[in-house]
C-alpha positions in Angstrom: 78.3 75.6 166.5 79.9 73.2 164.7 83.3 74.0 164.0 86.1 72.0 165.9 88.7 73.1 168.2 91.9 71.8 166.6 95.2 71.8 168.7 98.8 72.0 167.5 99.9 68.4 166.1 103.0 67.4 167.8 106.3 68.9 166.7 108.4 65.7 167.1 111.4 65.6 169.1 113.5 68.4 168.4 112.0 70.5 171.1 114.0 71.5 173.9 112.4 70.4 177.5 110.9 73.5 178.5 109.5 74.0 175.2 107.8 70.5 175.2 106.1 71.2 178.0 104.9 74.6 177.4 103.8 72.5 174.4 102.1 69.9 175.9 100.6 72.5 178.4 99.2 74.2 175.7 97.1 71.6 174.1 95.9 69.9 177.1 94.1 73.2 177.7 93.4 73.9 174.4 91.5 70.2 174.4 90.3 71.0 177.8 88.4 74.6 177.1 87.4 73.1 173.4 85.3 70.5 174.7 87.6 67.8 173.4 88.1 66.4 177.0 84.3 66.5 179.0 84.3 67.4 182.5 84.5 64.6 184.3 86.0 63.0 182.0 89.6 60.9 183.1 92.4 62.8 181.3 94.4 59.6 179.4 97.2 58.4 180.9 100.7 59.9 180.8 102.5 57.2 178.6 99.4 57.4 176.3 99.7 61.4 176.1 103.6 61.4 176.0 103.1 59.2 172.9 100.3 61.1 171.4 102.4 64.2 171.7 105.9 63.2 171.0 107.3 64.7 174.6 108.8 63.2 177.5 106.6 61.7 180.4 108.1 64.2 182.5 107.2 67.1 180.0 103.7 65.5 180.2 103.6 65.7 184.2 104.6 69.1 184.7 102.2 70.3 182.4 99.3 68.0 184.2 100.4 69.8 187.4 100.0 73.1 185.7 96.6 72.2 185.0 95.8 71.2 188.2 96.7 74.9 190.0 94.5 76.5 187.2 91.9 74.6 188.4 91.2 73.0 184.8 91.8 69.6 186.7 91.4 68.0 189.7 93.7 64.9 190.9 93.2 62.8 193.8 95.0 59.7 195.2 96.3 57.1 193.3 93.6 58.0 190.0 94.2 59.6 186.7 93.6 63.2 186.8 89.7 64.7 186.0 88.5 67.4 183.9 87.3 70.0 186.5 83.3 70.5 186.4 82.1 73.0 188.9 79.5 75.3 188.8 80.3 77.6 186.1 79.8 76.2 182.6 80.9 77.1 179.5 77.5 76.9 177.2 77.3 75.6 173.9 81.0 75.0 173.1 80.6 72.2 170.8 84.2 70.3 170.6 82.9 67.8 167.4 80.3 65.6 167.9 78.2 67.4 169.6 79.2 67.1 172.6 79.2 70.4 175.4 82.0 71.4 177.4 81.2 72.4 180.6 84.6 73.7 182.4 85.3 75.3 185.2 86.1 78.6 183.3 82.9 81.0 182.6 83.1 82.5 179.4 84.7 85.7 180.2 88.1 83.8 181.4 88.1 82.6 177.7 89.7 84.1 174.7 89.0 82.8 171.4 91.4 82.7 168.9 89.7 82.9 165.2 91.7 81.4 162.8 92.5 78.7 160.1 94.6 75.9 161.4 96.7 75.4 158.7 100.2 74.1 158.2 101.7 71.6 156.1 104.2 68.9 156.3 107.4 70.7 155.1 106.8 73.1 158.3 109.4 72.8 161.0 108.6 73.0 164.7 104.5 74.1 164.4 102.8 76.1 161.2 102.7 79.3 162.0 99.1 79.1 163.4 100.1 76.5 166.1 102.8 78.9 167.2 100.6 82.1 167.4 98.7 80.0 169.4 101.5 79.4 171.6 102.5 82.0 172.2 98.4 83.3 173.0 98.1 80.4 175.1 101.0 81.3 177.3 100.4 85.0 178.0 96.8 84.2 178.9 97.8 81.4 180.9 100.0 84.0 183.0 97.4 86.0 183.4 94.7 83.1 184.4 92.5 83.1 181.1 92.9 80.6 178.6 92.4 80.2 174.8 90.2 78.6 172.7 90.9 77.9 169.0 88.2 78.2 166.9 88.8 76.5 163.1 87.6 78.3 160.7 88.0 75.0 158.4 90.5 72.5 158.4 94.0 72.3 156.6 93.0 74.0 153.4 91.6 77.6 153.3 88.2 78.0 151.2 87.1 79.8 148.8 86.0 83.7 149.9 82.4 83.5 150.2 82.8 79.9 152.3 85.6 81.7 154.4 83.3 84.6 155.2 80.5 82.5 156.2 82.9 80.8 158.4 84.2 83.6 159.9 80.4 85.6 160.4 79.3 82.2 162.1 82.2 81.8 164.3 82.3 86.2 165.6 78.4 85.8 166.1 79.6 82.3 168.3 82.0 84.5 170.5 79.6 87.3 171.1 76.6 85.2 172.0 78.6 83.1 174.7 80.2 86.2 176.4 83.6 85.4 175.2 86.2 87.6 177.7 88.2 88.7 174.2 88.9 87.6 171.0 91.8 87.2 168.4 90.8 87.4 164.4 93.1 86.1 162.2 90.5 87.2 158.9 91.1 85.7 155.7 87.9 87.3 153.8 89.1 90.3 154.7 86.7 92.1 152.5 83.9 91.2 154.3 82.0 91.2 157.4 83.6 94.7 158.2 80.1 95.8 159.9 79.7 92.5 161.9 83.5 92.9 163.3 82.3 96.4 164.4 79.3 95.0 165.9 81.6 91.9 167.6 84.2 94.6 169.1 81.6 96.5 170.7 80.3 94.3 173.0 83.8 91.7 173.1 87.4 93.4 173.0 89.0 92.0 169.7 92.6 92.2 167.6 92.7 91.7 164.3 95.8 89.4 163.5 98.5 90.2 161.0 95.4 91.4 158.1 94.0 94.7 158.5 90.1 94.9 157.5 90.2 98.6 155.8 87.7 100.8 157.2 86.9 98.7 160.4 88.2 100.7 163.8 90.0 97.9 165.8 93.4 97.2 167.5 95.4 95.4 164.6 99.1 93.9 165.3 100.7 92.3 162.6 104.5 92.8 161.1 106.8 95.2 159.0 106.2 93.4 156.1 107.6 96.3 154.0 110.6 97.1 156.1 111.4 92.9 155.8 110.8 92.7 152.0 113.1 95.7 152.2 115.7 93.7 154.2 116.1 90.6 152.2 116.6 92.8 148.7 118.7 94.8 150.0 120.8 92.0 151.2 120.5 90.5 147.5 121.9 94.3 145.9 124.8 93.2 148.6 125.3 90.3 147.4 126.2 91.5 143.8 122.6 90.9 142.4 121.4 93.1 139.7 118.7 91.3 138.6 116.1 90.6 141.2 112.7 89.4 140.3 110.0 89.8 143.2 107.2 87.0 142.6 104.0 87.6 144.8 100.1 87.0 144.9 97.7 89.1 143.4 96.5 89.7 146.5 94.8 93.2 147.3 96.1 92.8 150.8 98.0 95.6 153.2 100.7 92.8 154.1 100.8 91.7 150.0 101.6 95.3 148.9 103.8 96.1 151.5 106.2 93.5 150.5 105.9 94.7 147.0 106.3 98.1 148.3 109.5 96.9 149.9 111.3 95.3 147.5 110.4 98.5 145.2 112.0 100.8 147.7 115.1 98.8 148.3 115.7 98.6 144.1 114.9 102.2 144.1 117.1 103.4 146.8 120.3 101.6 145.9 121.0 104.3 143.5 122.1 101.7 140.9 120.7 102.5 137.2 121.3 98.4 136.6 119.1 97.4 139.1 115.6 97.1 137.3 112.2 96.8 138.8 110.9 94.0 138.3 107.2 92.8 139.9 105.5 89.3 139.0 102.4 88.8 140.3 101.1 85.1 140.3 98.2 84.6 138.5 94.9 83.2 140.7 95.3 79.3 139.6 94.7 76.4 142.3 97.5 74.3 140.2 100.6 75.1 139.4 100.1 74.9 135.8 102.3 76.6 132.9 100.3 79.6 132.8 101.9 80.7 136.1 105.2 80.3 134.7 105.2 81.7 131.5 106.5 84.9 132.4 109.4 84.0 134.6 110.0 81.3 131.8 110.6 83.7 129.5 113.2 85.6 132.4 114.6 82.4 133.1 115.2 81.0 129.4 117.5 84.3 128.6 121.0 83.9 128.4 123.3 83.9 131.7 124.1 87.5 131.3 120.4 88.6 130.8 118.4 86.4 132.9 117.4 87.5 136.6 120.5 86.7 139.0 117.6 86.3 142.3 114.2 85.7 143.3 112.1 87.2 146.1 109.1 85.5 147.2 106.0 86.5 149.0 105.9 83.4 151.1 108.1 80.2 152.1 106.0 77.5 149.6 106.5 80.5 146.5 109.7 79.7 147.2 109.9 76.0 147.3 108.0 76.0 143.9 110.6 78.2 142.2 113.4 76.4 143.5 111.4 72.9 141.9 110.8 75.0 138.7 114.4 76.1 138.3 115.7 72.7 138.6 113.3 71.6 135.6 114.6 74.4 133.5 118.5 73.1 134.1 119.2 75.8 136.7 120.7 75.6 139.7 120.3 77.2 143.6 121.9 79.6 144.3 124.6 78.7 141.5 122.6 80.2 139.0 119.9 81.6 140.8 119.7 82.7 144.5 115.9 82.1 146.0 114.7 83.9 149.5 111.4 83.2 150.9 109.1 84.8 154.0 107.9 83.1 157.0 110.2 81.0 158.0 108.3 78.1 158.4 109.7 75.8 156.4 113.9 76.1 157.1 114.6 73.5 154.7 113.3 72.9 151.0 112.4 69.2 150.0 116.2 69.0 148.1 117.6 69.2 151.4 118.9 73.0 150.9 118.1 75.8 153.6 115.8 78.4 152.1 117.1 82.3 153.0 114.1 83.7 154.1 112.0 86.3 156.8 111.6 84.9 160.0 108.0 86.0 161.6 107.9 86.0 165.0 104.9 84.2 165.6 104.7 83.5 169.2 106.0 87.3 169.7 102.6 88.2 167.6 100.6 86.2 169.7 102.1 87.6 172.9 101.8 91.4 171.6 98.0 90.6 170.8 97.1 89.7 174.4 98.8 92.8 175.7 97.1 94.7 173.7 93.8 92.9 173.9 94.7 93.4 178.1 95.2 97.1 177.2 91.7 97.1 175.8 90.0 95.6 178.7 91.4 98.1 181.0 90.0 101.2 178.7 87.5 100.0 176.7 87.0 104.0 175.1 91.0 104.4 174.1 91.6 104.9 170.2 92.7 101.6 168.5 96.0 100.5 168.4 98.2 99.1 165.6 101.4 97.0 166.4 104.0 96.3 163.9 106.7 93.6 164.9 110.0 93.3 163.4 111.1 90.3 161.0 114.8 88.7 161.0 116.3 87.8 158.0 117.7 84.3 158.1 120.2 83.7 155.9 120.6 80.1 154.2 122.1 77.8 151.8 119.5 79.0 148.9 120.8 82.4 148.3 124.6 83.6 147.5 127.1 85.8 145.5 125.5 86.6 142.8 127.0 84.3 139.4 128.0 87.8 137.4 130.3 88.2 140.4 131.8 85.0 140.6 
């Protein structure tokens, strides 16, 4: 296998001290199970991991005494703390390098969690990967499993026949080493439908927050309809007649739902002035002029014409209007109002809060174990989907609308 293990980067200090340790908890195991500490192996010292992490020594201490009563590591007198070997191994789990962790867990008290690791530098407090895996971390920590991130590539997602390949090689990893469960976070969602039926047969598995259509599985994800919903609605209140929704062209359940959203919220107002108006981002990596040329054309219309609000498919949609506004003259939410989904990145690079979706991440990750814990017990039920609800967040980018004013 040669994909890593990556754990959540550090978050800085703005965590509270319970959260920093659940934090620093989290990735010490995540390390441990991934191979990235050997059994055996002396765990580094607690000034050396405080500083790695960004946490209190004392944040660092609990969570090595946490450790130590799952059995993941072993202390005696007056020595660093070692990464329990005993007699079960782990097989195979290759942590970068080459190297083989051999743990105290078997397999089967191991879930893996399938996904990209993602996350970017305008992210507050974890991307939202890190804080599903948080939250999957904790619940199977509870219940004395433990996760193990699997990359499915580093901090940019691939292209869809490299994702798939990714994701075939890392389900066939899980169900050859006996994996207790498994969490799929897919991102070539059109693929590998038959190998995710095979995988589920023989290892319990959730999809994450992408349904793969045809392919009978528990699923938990969000009401990505019911939010995109929300935050127009919210707009109508807030005077806005013209409200633009700018998405992917993305033939995903979670894409079209929040177009579905937005076109039940402008159809339900009952307002005639309220148009429809859908623009779907054209496939470029860069963020050339051909992705702009239609909301140019909105945007270069006179005050009393031009679209009063955006709604965005994502946080970093957002943060790429707001930048594209302020070249055409225009300000936020002056002349424009901007909300985003996600809520991973609270504040936009000008300093101003972005009005967006909050997704609760470590909530998903929670929900997927229980039902994942639900599968173990009846491995014959009917599959399961889980919807969660999203918070809109109201911030500094969004406002009365300027026809009001």
């Amino acid at each position: 296998m040669t994909s890593t293990a990556t754990g959540p980067k550090a978050a800085g200090n703005q965590d509270t001290p319970l959260r920093a340790t659940e934090r620093a908890t989290e990735i010490l195991s995540l390390r441990i199970g991934s191979g990235t500490y050997q059994a055996g192996d002396f765990l580094p010292t607690e000034r050396v991991l405080a500083a790695e992490l960004g946490v209190h020594r004392r944040s660092i201490r609990i969570a090595i005494d946490r450790l130590v009563q799952s059995g993941l590591l072993t202390r005696g007198a007056n020595r660093r703390p070692v990464v329990g070997a005993g007699d079960q191994a782990l097989p195979g789990l290759d942590g970068g390098g080459g190297r083989k962790s051999t743990s105290r867990l078997s397999a089967s008290n191991l879930v893996a969690l399938i996904m990209w690791h993602g996350g970017g530098p305008l992210e507050h407090a974890g991307s939202s990967q890190q804080r599903i895996f948080w939250g999957v971390n904790q619940s199977l920590t509870q219940r004395g499993y433990h996760a193990v991130f699997l990359d499915l590539g580093g901090e940019k997602i691939g292209s869809e026949e490299y994702n798939a390949a990714q994701e075939a090689e890392h389900l066939r990893y899980v169900q050859k080493q006996g994996f207790g469960g498994a969490l799929f976070y897919p991102y070539a969602y059109q693929h590998n439908h038959e190998l995710v039926r095979e995988v589920s047969q023989t290892v319990p598995l959730v999809l994450l927050d992408r349904k793969m259509e045809g392919v009978d599985v528990d699923w938990v994800g969000i009401k990505n309809r019911q939010a995109t919903f929300d935050v127009t609605n919210y707009l109508i209140e807030q005077g806005h007649r013209r409200i633009v929704h700018l998405t992917h062209f993305e033939p995903i359940a979670s894409v079209q739902d929040r177009i579905q959203g937005y076109l039940d919220a402008v159809r339900l107002s009952g307002r005639p002035d309220v148009p429809e108006m859908v623009i779907h981002m054209p496939p470029y990596e860069n963020h050339d002029e051909r992705r702009w040329k239609i909301m140019d054309l909105l945007l270069r219309l006179p005050p009393d014409q031009r679209p009063t609000a955006v709604t965005c498919v994502n946080d970093y949609v957002a943060i790429t209007v707001v930048e594209h506004l302020t070249q055409l003259g225009l300000s936020v939410p002056r002349d424009v109002s901007v909300t985003g989904f996600d809520n991973i990145v609270p504040i936009m690079p000008n300093g101003v809060g972005l009005t967006t979706m909050a997704q609760p991440y470590e909530d998903l990750g929670k929900q997927a174990v229980e039902v994942l814990f639900r599968r173990f017990t009846n491995r014959k039920r009917p599959s399961v989907s889980v919807e969660l609800d999203v918070s809109l967040i109201v911030r500094g980018s969004s406002g009365e609308s300027p026809d009001t004013q």
